[in-house]
Structures are given as structure tokens and as C-alpha cells.
C-alpha positions as CSV (number, residue, x, y, z in Angstrom):
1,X,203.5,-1.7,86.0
2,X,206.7,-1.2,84.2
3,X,208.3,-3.8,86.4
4,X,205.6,-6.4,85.8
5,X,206.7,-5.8,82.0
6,X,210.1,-6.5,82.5
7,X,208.9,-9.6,84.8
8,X,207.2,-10.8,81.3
9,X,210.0,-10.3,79.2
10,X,212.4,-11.9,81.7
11,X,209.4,-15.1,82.0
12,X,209.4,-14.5,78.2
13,X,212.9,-15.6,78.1
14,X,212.8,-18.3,80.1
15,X,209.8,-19.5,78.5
16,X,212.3,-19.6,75.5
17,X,211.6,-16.9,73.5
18,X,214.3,-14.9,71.7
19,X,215.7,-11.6,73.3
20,X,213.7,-9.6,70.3
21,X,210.8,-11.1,70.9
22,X,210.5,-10.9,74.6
23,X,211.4,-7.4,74.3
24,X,208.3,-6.6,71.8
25,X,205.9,-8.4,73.3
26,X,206.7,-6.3,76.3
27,X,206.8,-3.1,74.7
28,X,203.4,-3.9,72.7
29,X,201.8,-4.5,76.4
30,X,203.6,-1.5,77.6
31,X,201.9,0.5,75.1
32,X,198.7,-1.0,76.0
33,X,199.0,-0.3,79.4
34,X,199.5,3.2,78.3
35,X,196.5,3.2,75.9
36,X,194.5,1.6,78.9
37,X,195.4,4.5,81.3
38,X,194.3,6.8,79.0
39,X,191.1,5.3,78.4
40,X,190.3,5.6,82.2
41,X,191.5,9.5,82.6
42,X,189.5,9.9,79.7
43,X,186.6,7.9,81.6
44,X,187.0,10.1,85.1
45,X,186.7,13.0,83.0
46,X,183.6,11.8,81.3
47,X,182.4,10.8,84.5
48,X,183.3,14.0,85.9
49,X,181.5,16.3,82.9
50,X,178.3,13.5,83.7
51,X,178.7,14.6,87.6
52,X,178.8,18.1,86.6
53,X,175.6,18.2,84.1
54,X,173.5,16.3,86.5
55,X,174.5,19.0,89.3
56,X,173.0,21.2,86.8
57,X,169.7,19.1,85.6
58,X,169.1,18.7,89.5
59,X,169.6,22.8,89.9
60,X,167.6,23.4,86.7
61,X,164.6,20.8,88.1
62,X,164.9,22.5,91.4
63,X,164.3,25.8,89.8
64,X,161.4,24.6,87.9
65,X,159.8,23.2,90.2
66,X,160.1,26.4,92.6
67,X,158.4,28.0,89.5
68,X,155.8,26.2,89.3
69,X,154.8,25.7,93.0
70,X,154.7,29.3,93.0
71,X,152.9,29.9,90.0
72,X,150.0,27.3,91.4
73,X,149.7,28.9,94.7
74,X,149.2,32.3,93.0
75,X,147.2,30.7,90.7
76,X,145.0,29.4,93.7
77,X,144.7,32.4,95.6
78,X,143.0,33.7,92.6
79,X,140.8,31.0,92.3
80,X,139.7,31.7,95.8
81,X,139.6,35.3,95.1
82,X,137.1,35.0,92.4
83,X,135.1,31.9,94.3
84,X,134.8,34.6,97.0
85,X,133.2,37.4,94.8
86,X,130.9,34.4,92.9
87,X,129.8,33.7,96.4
88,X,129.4,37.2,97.9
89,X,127.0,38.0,94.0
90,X,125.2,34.4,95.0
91,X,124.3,35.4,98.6
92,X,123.2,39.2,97.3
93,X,121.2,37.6,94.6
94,X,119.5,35.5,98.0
95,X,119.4,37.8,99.4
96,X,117.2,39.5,97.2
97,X,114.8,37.0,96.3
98,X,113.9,36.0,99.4
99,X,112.5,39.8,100.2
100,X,111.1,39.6,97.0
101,X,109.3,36.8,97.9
102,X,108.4,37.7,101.5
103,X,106.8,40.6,99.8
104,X,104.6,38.4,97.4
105,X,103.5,36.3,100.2
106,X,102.3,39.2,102.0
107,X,100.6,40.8,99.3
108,X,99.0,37.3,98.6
109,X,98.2,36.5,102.3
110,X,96.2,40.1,102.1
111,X,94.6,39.2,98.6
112,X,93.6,36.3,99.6
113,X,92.0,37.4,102.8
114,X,90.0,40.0,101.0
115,X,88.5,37.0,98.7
116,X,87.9,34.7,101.2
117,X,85.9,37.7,102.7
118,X,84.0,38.4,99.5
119,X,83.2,35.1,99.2
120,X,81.9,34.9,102.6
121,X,79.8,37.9,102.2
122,X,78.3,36.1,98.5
123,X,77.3,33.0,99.7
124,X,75.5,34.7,102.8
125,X,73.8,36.4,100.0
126,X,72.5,33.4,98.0
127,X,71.3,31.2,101.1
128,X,73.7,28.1,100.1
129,X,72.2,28.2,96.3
130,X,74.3,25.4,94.4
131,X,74.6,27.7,91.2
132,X,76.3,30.4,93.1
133,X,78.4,27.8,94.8
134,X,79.3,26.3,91.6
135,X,80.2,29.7,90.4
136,X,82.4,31.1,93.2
137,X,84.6,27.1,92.8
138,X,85.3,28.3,90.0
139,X,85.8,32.0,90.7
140,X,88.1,30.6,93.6
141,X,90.3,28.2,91.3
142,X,90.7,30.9,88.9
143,X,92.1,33.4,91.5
144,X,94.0,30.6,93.1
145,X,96.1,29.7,89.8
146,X,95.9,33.5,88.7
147,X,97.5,33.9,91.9
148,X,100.0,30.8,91.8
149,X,100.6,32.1,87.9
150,X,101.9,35.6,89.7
151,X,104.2,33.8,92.0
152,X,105.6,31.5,89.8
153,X,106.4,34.3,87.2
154,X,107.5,37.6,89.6
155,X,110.5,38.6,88.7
């Protein structure tokens, strides 16, 4: 651009402006040319450093996030792991009350069999009398929810 400034002191001059002046009104836009260039070497290094840290933010956020995915699945197969035993304790504990109760029932089934049979035998023995009846009813419920009461409590 130094010959553009002489091309402004020479149009300067023909404009009619002295020799001195035409000469420092060059030089002063000389010097902010030169100000001007160093502004933008400055800039490209700024923009260079900017280009730099954001290569590193983007290698740092890779990083992290590497980190983390790994961490979760980790964190996930242990999850499973202990879901898995929770499960395995759930199907023992099924496991174990339904013998329990398969036991009960057949313990009951018997029980009740051998009531139904004394029951038979008693009212055979009273020819149909309504007292007796009245008293093997209630004989009967009381077994029944004496019974019921054992299921619903076995441990």
C-alpha cells in the first residue's frame, strides 16, 4: 500500500495542498496502515489461540464423555447384577411358599376328610335330631375358620 500513499500525496498536491502537508497526511495514513496490520496479526493470532483452545474443549468433552459412558455401562451391569440376585432370592422365596402351602392343603384336605367323617358318623347317631344338627353347624363353622385362621397365619 505504500504506493497508494504516495498516489495520495501526489492527488494531495494536485488537490492543492502544500508539499508538507501532503507528505503528513500520507505519513499519518501510513502509520495507520501499519497500526491496521498489526491489529489483524494480532487478530489471526487470537483467532489462532481460539482454534487451539476449542481443539482442546472438544478433546476434553470427548474425554468426558468417554468417562462417563463407561462409568453408566458399568454402572448398569451392576444394576443387572444385583436385579439378577433380587430375582434368583424372589423365586427361592416362591419357591418355598408354594411347598409350604401344598403341604397345608394336604394336611387340610386330610383334616377335613376326617371331620366330614365324624360328622357323618354323629348325625347317623342322632336320627336327623335338629339340636344335634344345630350343634355340629356350628362345630363345622368353627373348624372351618379355625382352619381358614391356620392358613391364613402359617408361616
Amino acid at each position: 500500500m505504500a504506493l497508494q500513499l504516495g498516489a495520495l500525496r501526489d492527488a494531495l498536491l494536485d488537490a492543492g495542498a502544500s508539499e508538507a502537508k501532503a507528505a503528513l497526511a500520507a505519513e499519518e495514513l501510513a502509520g495507520y496502515e501499519n497500526r491496521f496490520d498489526g491489529l489483524e496479526r494480532r487478530l489471526d493470532q487470537v483467532e489462532h489461540k481460539v482454534d487451539g483452545l476449542r481443539g482442546e474443549m472438544n478433546r476434553g468433552f470427548g474425554e468426558l464423555r468417554g468417562d462417563v459412558d463407561a462409568r453408566f455401562v458399568a454402572f448398569n451391569g451392576e444394576m443387572n447384577e444385583r436385579f439378577a440376585g433380587i430375582n434368583e432370592r424372589f423365586a427361592g422365596l416362591t419357591g418355598e411358599m408354594n411347598e409350604r402351602f401344598a403341604g397345608a392343603s394336604g394336611e387340610t384336605n386330610t383334616r377335613f376328610a376326617a371331620l366330614i367323617g365324624e360328622m357323618n358318623a354323629r348325625f347317623a347317631e342322632q336320627g336327623g335330631r335338629l339340636v344335634r344338627m344345630e350343634w355340629m353347624m356350628g362345630t363345622l363353622i368353627v373348624l372351618v375358620l379355625g382352619v381358614l385362621g391356620r392358613l391364613l397365619f402359617i408361616h
